[in-house]
Z-matrix of the N, CA and C atoms (Angstrom, degrees):
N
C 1 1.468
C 2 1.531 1 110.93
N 3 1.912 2 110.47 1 -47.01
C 4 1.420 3 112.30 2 -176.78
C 5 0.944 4 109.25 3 -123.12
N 6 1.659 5 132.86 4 119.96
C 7 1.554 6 119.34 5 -170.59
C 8 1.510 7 105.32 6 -139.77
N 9 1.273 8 126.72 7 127.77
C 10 1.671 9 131.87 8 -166.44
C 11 1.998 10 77.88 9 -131.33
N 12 1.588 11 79.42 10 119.09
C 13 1.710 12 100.81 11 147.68
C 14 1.151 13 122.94 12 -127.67
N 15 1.459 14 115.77 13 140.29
C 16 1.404 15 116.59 14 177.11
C 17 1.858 16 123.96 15 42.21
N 18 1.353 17 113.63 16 33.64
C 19 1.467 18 130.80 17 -147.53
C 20 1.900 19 95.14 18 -93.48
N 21 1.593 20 107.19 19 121.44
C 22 1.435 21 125.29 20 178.07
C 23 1.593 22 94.46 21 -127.69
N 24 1.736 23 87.32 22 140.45
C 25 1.316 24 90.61 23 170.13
C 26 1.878 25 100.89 24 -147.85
N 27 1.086 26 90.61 25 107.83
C 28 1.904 27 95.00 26 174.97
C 29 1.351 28 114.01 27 -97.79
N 30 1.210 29 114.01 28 145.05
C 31 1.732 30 124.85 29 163.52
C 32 1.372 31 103.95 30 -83.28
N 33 1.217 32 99.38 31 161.51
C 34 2.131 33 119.64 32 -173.03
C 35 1.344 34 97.96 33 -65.53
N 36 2.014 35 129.74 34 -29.80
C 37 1.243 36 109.89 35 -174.86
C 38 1.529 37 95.63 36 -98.83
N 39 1.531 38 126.67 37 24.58
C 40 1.652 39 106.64 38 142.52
C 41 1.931 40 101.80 39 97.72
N 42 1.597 41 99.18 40 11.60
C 43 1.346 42 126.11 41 -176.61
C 44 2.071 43 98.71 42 -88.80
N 45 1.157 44 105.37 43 124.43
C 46 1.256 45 102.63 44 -169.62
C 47 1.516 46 104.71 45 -128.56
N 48 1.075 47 117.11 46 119.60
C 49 1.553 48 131.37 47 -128.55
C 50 1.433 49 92.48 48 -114.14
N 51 1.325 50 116.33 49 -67.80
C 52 1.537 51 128.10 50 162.74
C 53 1.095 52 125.25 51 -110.60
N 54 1.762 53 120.26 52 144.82
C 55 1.226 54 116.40 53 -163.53
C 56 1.392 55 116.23 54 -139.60
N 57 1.267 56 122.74 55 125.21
C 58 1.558 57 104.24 56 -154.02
C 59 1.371 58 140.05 57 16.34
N 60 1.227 59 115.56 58 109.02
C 61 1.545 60 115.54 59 -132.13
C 62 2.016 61 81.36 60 -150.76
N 63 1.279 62 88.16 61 124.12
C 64 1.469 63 100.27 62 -176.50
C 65 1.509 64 111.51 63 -147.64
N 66 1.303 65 124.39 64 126.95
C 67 1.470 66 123.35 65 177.62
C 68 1.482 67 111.05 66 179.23
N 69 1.619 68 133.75 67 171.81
C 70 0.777 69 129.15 68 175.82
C 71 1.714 70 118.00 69 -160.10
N 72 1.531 71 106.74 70 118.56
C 73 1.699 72 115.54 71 167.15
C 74 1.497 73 118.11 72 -56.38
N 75 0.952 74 118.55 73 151.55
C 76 1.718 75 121.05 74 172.10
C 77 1.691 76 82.87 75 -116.48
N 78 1.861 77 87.50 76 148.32
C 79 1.529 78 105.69 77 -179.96
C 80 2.107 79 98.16 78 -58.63
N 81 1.205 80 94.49 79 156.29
C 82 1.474 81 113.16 80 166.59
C 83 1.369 82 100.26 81 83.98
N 84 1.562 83 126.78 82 -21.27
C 85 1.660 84 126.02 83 -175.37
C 86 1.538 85 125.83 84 -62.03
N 87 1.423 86 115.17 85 142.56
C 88 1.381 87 105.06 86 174.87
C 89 1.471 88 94.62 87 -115.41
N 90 1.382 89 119.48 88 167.75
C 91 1.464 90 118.28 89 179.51
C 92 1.519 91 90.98 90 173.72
N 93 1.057 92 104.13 91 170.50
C 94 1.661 93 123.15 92 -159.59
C 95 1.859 94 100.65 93 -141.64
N 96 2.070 95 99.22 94 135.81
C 97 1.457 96 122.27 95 175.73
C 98 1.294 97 92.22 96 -102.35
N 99 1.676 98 101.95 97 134.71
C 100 1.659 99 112.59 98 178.55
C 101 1.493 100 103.38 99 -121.13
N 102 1.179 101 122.02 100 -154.81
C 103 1.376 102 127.55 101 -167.32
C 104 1.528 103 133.31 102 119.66
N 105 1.230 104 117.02 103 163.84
C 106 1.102 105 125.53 104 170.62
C 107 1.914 106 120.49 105 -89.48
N 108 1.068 107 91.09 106 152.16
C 109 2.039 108 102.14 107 -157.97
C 110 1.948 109 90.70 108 -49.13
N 111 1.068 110 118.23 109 123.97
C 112 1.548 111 109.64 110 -178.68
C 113 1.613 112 111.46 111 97.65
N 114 1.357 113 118.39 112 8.40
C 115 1.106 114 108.55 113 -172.68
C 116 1.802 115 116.98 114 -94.48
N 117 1.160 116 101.82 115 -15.17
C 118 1.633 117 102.90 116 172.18
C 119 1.166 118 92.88 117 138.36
N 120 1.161 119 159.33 118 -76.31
C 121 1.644 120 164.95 119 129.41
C 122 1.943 121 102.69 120 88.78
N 123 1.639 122 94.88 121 -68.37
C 124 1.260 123 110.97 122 -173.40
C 125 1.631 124 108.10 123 -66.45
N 126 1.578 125 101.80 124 -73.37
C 127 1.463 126 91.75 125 158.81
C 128 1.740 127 146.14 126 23.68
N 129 1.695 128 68.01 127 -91.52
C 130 1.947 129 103.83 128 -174.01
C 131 1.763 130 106.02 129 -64.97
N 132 1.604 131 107.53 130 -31.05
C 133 1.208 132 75.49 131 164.81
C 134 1.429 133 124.47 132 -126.51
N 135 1.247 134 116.47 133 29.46
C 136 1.614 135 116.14 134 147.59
C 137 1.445 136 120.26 135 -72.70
N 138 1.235 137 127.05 136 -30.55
C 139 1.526 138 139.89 137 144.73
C 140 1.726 139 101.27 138 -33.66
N 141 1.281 140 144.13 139 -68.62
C 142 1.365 141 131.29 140 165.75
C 143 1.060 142 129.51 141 -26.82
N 144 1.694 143 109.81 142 -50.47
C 145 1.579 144 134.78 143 -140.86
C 146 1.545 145 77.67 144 -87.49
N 147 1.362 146 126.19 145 -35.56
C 148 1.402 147 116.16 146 -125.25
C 149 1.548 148 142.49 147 66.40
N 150 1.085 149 108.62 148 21.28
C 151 1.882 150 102.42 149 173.84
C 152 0.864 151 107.13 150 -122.28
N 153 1.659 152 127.75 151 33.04
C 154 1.503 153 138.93 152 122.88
C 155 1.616 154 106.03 153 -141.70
N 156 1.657 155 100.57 154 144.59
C 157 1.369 156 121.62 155 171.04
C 158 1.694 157 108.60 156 -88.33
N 159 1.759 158 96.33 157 143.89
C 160 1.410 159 83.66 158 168.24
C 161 1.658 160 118.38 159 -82.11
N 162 1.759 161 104.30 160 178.22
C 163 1.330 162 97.17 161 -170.04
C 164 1.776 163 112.03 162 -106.10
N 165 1.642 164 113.80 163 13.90
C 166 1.297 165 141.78 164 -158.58
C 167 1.145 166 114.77 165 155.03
N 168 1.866 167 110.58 166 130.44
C 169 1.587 168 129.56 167 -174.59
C 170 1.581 169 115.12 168 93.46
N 171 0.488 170 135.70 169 138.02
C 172 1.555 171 134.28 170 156.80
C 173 1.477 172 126.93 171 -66.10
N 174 1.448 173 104.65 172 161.37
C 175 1.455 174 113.99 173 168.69
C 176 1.434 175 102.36 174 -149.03
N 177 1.309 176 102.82 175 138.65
C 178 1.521 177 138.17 176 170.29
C 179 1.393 178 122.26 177 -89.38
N 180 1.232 179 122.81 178 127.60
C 181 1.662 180 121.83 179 162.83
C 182 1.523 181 110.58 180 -131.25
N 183 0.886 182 118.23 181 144.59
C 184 1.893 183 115.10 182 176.09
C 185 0.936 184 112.75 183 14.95
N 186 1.799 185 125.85 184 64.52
C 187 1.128 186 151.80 185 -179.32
C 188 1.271 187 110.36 186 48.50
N 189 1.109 188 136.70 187 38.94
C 190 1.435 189 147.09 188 -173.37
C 191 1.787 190 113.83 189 -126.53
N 192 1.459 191 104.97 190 119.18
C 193 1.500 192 116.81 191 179.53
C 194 1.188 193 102.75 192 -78.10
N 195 1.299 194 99.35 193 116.27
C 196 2.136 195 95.70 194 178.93
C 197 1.559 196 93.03 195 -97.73
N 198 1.418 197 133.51 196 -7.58
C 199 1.643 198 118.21 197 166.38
C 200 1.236 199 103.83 198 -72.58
N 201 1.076 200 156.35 199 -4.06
C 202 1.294 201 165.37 200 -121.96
C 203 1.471 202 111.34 201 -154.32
N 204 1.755 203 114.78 202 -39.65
C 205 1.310 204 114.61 203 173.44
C 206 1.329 205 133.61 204 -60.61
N 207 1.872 206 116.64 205 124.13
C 208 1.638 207 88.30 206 -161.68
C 209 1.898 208 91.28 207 -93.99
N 210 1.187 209 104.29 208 -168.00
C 211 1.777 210 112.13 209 -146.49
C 212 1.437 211 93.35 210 -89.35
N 213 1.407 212 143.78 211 -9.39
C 214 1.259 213 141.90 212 178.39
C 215 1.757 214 97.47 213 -87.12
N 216 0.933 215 114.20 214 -16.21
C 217 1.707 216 110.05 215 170.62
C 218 1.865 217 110.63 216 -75.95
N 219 1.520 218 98.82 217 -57.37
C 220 1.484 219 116.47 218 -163.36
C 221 1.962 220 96.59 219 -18.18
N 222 1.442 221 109.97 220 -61.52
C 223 1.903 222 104.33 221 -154.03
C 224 1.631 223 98.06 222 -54.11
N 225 1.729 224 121.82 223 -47.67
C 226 0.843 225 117.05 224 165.85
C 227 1.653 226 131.65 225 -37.33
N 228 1.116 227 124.02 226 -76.79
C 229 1.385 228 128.66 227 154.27
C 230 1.700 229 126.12 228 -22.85
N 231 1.180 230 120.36 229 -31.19
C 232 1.598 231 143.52 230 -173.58
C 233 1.639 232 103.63 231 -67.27
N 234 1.547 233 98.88 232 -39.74
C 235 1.800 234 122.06 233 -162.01
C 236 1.569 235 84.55 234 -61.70
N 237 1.082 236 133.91 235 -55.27
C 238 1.392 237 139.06 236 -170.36
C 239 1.697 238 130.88 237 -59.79
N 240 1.381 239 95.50 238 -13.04
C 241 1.313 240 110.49 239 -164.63
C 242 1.694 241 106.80 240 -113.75
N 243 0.671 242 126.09 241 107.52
C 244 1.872 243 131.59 242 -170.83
C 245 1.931 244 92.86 243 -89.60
N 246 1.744 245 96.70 244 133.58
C 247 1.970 246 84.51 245 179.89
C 248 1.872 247 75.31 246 -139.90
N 249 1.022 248 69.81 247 150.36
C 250 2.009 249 107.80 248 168.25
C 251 1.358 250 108.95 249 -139.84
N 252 1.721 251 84.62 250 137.63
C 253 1.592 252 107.12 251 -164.66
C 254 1.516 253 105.78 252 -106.43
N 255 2.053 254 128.58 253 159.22
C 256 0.738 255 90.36 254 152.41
C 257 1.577 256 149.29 255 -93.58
N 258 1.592 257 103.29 256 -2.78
C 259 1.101 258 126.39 257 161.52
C 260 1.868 259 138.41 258 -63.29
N 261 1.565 260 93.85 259 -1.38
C 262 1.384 261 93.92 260 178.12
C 263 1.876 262 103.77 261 106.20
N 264 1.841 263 87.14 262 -84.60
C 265 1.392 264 83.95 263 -178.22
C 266 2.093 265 115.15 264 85.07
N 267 1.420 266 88.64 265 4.92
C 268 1.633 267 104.34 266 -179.59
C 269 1.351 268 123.89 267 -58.48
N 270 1.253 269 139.25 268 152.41
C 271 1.664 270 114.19 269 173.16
C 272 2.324 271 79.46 270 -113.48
N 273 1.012 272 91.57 271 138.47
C 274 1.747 273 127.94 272 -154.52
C 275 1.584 274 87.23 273 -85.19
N 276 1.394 275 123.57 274 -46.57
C 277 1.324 276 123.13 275 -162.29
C 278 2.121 277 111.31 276 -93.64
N 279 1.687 278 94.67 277 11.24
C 280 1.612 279 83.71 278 177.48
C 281 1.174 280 110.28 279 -132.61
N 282 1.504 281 163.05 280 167.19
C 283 1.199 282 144.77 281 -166.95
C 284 1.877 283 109.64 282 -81.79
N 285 1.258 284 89.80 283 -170.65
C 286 1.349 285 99.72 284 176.38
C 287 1.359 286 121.93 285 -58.86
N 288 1.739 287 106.37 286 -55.96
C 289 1.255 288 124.26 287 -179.11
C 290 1.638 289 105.12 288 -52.19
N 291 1.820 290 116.08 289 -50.73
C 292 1.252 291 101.34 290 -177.48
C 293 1.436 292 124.39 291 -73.77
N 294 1.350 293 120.89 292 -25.43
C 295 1.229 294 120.47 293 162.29
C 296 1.255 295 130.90 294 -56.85
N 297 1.591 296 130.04 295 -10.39
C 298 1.153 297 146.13 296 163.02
C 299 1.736 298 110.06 297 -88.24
N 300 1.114 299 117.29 298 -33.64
C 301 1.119 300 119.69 299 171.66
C 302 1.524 301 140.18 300 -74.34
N 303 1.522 302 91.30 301 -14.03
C 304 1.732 303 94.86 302 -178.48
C 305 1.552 304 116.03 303 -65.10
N 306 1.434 305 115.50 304 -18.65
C 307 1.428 306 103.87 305 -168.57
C 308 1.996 307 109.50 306 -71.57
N 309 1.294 308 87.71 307 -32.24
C 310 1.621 309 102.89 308 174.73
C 311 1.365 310 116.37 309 -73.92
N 312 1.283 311 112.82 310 -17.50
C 313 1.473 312 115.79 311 167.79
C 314 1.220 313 130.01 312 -63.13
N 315 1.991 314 109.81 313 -48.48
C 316 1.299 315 113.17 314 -174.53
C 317 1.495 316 98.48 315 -76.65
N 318 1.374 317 127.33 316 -17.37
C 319 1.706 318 123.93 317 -153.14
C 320 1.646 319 95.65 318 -87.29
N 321 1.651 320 103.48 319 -16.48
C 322 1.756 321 102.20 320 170.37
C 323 1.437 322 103.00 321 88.69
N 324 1.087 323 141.59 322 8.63
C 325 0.976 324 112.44 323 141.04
C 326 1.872 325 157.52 324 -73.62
N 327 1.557 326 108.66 325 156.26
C 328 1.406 327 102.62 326 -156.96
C 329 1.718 328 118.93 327 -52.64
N 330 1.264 329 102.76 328 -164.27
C 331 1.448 330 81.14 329 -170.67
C 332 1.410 331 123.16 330 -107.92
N 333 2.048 332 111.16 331 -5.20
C 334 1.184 333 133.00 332 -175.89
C 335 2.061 334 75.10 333 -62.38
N 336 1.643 335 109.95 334 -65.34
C 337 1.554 336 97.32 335 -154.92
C 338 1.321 337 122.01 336 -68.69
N 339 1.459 338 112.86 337 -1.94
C 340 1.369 339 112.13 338 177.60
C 341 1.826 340 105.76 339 -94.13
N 342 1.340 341 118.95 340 20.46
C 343 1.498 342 108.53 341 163.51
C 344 1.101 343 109.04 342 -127.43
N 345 1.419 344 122.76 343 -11.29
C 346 1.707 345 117.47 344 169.35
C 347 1.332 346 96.75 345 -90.75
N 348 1.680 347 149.65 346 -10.72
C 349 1.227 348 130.11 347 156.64
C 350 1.385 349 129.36 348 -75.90
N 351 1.313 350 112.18 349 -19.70
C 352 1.851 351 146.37 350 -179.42
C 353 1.396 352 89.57 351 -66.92
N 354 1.177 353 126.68 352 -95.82
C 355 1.738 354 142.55 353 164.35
C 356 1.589 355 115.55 354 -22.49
N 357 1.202 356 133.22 355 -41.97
C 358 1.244 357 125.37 356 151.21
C 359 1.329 358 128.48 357 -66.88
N 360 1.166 359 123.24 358 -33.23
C 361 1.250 360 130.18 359 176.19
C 362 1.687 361 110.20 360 -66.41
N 363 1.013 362 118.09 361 -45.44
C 364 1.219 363 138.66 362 170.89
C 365 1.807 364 126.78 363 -69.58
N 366 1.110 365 111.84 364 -1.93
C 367 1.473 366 138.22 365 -150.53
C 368 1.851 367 78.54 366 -105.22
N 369 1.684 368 83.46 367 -65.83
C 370 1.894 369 113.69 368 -156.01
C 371 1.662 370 90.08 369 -41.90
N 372 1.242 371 118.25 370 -57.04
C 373 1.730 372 140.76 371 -165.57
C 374 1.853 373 103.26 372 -78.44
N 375 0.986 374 128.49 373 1.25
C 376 1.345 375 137.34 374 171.50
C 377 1.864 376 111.99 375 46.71
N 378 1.432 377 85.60 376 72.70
C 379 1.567 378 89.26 377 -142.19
C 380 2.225 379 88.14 378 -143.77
N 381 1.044 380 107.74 379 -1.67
C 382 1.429 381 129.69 380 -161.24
C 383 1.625 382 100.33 381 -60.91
N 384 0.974 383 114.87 382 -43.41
C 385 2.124 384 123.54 383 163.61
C 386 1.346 385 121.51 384 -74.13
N 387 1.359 386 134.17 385 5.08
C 388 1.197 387 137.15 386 162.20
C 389 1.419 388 117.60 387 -100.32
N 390 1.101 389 124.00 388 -8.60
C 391 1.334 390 131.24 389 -157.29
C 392 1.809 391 118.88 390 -46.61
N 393 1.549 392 103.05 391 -33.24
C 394 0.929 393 128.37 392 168.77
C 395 1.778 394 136.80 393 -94.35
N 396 1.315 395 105.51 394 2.75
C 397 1.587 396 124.43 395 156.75
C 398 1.692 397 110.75 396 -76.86
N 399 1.570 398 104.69 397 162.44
C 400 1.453 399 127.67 398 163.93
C 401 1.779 400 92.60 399 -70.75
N 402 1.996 401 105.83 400 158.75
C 403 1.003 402 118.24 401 164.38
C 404 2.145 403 97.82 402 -69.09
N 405 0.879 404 113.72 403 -50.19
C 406 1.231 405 125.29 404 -165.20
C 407 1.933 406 103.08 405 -41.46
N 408 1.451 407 115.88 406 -24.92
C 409 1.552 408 125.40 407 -178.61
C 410 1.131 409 92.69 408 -69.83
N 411 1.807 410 123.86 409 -50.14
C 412 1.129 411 103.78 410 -149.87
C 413 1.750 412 122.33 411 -101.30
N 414 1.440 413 110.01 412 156.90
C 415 1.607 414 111.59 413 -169.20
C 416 1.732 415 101.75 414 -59.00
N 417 1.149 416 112.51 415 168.00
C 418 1.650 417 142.13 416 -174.54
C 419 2.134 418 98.83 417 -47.24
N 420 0.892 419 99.41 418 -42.45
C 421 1.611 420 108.32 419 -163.16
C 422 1.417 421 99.37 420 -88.91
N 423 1.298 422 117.14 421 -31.25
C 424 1.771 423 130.26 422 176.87
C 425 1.230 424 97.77 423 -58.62
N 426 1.785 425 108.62 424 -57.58
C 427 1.756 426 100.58 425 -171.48
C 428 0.997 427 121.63 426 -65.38
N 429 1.166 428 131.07 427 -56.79
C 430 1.756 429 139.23 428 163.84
C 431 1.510 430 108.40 429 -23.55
N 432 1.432 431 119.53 430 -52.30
C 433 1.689 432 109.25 431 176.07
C 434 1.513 433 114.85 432 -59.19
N 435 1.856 434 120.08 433 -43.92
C 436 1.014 435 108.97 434 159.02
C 437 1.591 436 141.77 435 -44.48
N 438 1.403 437 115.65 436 -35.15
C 439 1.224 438 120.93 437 -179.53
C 440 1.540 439 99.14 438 -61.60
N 441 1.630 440 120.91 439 -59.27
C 442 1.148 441 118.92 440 -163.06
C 443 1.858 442 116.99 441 -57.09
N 444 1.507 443 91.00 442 -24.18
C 445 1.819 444 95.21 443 -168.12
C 446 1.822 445 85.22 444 -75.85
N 447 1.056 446 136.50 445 -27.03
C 448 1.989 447 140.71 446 -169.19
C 449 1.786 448 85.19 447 -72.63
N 450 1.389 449 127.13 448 -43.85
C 451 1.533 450 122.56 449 -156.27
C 452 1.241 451 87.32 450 -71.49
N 453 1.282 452 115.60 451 -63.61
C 454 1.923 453 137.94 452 -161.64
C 455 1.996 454 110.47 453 -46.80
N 456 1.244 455 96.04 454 -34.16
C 457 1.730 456 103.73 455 -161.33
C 458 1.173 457 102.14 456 -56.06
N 459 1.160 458 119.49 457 -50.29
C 460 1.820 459 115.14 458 172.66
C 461 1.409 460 138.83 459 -75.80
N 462 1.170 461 93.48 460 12.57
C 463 2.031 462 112.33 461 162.53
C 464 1.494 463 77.20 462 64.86
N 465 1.325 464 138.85 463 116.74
C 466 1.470 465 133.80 464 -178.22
C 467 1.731 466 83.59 465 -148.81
N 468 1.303 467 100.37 466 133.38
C 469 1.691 468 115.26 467 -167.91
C 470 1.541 469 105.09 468 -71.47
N 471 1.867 470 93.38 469 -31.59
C 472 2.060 471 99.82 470 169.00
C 473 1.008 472 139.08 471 -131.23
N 474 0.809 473 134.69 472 143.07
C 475 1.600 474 132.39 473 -143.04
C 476 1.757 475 93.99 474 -145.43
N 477 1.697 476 106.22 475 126.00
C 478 0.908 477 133.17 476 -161.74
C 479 1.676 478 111.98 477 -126.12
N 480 1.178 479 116.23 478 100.94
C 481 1.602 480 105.88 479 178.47
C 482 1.937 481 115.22 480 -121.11
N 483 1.104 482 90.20 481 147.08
C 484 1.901 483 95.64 482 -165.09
C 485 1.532 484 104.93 483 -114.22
N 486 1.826 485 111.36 484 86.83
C 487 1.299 486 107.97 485 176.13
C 488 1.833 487 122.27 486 89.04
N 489 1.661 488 110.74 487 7.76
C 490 1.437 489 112.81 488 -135.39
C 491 2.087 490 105.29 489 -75.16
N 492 1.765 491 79.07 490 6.34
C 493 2.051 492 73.88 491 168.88
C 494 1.740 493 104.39 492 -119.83
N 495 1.281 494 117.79 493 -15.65
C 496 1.535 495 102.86 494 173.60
C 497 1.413 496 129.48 495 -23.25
N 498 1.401 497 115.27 496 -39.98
C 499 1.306 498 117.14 497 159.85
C 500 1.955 499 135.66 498 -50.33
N 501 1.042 500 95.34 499 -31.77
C 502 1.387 501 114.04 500 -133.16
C 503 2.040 502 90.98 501 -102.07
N 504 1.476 503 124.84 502 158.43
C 505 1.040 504 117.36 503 144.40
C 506 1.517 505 132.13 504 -83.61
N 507 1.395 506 117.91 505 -173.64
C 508 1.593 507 117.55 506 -165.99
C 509 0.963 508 89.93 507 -83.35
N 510 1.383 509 170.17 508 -60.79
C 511 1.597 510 126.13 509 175.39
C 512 1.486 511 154.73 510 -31.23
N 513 1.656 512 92.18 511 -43.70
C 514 1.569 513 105.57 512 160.71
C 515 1.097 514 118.59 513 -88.18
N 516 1.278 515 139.80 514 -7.66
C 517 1.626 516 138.99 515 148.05
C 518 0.887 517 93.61 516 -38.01
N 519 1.533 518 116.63 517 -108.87
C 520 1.696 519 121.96 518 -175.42
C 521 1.322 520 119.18 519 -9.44
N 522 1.488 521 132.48 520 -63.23
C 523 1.194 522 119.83 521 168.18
C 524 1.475 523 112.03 522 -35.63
N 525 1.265 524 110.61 523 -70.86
C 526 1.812 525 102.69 524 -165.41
C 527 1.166 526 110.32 525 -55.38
N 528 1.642 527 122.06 526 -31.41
C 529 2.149 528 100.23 527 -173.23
C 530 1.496 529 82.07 528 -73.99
N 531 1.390 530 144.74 529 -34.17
C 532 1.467 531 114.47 530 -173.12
C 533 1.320 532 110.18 531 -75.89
N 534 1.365 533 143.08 532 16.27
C 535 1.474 534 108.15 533 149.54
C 536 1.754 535 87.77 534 -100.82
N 537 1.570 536 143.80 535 -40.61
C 538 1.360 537 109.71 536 -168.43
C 539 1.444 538 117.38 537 -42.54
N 540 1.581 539 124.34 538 -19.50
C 541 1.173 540 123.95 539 -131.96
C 542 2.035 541 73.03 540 -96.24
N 543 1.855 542 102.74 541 -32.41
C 544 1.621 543 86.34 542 -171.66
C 545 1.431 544 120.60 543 -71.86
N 546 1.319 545 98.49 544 -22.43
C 547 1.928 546 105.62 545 167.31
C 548 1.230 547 132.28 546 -33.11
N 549 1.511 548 87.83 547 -51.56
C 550 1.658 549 128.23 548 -169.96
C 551 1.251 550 108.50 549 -57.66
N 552 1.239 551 122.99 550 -72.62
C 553 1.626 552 130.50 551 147.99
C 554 1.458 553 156.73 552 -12.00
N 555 1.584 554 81.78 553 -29.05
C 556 1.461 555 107.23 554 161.27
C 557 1.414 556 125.11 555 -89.20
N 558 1.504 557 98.25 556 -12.70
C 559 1.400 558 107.64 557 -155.90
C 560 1.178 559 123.04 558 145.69
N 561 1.285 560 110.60 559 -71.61
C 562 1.758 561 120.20 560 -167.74
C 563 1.474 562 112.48 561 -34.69
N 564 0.992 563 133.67 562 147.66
C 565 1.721 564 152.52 563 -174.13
C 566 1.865 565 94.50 564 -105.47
N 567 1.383 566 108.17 565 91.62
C 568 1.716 567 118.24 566 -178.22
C 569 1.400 568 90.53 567 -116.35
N 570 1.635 569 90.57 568 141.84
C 571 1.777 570 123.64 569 -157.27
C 572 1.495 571 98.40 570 -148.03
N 573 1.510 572 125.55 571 85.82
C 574 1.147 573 128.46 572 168.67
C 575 1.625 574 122.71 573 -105.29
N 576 1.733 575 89.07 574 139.41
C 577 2.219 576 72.73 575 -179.05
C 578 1.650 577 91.74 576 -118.92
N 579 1.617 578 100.06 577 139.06
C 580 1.753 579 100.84 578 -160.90
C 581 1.745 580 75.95 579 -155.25
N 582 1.420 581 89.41 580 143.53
C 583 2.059 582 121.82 581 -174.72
C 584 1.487 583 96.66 582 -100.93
N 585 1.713 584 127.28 583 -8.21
C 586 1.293 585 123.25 584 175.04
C 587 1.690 586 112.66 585 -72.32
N 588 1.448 587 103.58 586 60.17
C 589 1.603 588 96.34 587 167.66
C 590 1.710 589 137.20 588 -32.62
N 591 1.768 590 99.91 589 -37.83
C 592 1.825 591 113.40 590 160.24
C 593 1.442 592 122.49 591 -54.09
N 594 1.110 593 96.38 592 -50.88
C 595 1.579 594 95.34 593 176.78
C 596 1.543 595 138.93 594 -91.17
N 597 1.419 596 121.14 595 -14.96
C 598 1.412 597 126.13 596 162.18
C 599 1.208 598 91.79 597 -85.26
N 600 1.654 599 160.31 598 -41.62
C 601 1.461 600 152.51 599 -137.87
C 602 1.759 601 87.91 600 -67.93
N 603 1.716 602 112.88 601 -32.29
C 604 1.659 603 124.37 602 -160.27
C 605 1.591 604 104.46 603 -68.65
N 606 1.554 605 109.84 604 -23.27
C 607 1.337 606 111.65 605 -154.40
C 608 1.354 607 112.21 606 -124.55
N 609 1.154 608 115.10 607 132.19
C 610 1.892 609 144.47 608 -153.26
C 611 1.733 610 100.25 609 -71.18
N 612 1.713 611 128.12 610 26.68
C 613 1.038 612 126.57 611 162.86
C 614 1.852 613 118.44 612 -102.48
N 615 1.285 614 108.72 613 142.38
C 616 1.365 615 132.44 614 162.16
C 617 1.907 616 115.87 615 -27.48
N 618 1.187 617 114.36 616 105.74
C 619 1.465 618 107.45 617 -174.13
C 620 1.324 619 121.98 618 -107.73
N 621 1.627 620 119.81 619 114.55
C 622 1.106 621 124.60 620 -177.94
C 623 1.844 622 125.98 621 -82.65
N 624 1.289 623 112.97 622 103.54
C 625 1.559 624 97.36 623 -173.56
C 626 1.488 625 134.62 624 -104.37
N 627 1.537 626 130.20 625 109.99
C 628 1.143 627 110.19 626 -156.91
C 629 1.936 628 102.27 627 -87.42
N 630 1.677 629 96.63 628 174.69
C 631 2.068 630 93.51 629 161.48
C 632 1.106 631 81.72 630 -152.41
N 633 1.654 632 103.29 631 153.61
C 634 1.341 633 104.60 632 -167.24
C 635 1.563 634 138.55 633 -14.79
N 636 1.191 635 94.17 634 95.34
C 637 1.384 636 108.63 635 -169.41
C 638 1.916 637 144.70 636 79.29
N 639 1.384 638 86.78 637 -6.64
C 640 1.551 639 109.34 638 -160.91
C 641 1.540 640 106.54 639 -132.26
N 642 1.538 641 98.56 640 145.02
C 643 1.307 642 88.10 641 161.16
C 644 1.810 643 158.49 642 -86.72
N 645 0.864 644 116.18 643 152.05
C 646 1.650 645 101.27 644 -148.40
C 647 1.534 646 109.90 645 -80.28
């Protein structure tokens, strides 16, 4: 599903972020990127997302060369990829429902299917009575479910989250890896990079660790 060979990625000021970088997800896997603050984490997976190319090696996704992808594909390709932030990433001025809805918006679909996918998505995240509040109503752990139900709406085979409990205390952590963990289950191929050494150490996934730049 996720395959990094020989994968470099330098910045223009000569900052080399990742450095031969080799590994590989099997479809349906969940597993967790660890590290130290600066260690590549973020990086590695905008390299997935696509909203950075590497700068040497390839990378693979659902048999797909993204060195290879030319840039009129990328939005297409994006549809597939579910990302969680740890910041949210909310727009403050539209509700929940629409903030969950934009991904289905640009992809064009109608609007009967963009509220029975809105409402499920939102169902999944137990989040189904807010639909109609500001992010701004809701507490820290509220928003984070929202983001994930915005990743989730487009049935995306991977789901990518960057940090998505840093915010949060050890209660609502746990909540959120238990719904990645329900994603996971269904299917989805979830790839999280999280500095909560306590709380993934608890959980029966595969741990990836980078140090500067490399893997450990």
């Amino acid at each position: 599903m996720i395959r990094f060979t020989d994968v470099y990625k330098r910045y223009t000021n000569q900052y080399e972020a990742l450095s031969g970088l080799s590994f590989e997800l099997e479809k349906g896997e969940m597993a967790f990127l660890t590290g130290h603050s600066g260690a590549g984490k973020s990086t590695l997976l905008k390299l997935i997302a696509l909203i950075e190319r590497s700068t040497h090696g390839q990378v693979w996704v659902n048999n797909q060369n993204l060195t290879r992808l030319p840039k009129w594909k990328v939005p297409y390709y994006r549809r597939k990829i579910g990302l969680v932030f740890q910041d949210h990433n909310l727009l403050h001025d539209r509700t929940v429902f629409d903030n969950v809805a934009l991904p289905l918006i640009i992809a064009g679909e109608n609007h009967r299917e963009i509220g029975r996918r809105v409402r499920a998505a939102l169902d999944k995240v137990n989040l189904l009575g807010k639909e109609r509040n500001l992010p701004i109503a809701l507490s820290g752990g509220e928003q984070q479910r929202v983001g994930i139900a915005r990743a989730v709406v487009n049935r995306p085979p991977v789901l990518l989250a960057d940090e998505p409990t840093g915010n949060l205390d050890p209660e609502l952590s746990r909540e959120i890896m238990h719904l990645f963990e329900q994603f996971n289950q269904v299917g989805v191929t979830v790839f999280i990079a999280s500095h909560d050494h306590e709380l993934i150490s608890t959980m029966p996934y595969r741990q990836l660790t980078l140090h500067q730049g490399r893997l450990a």
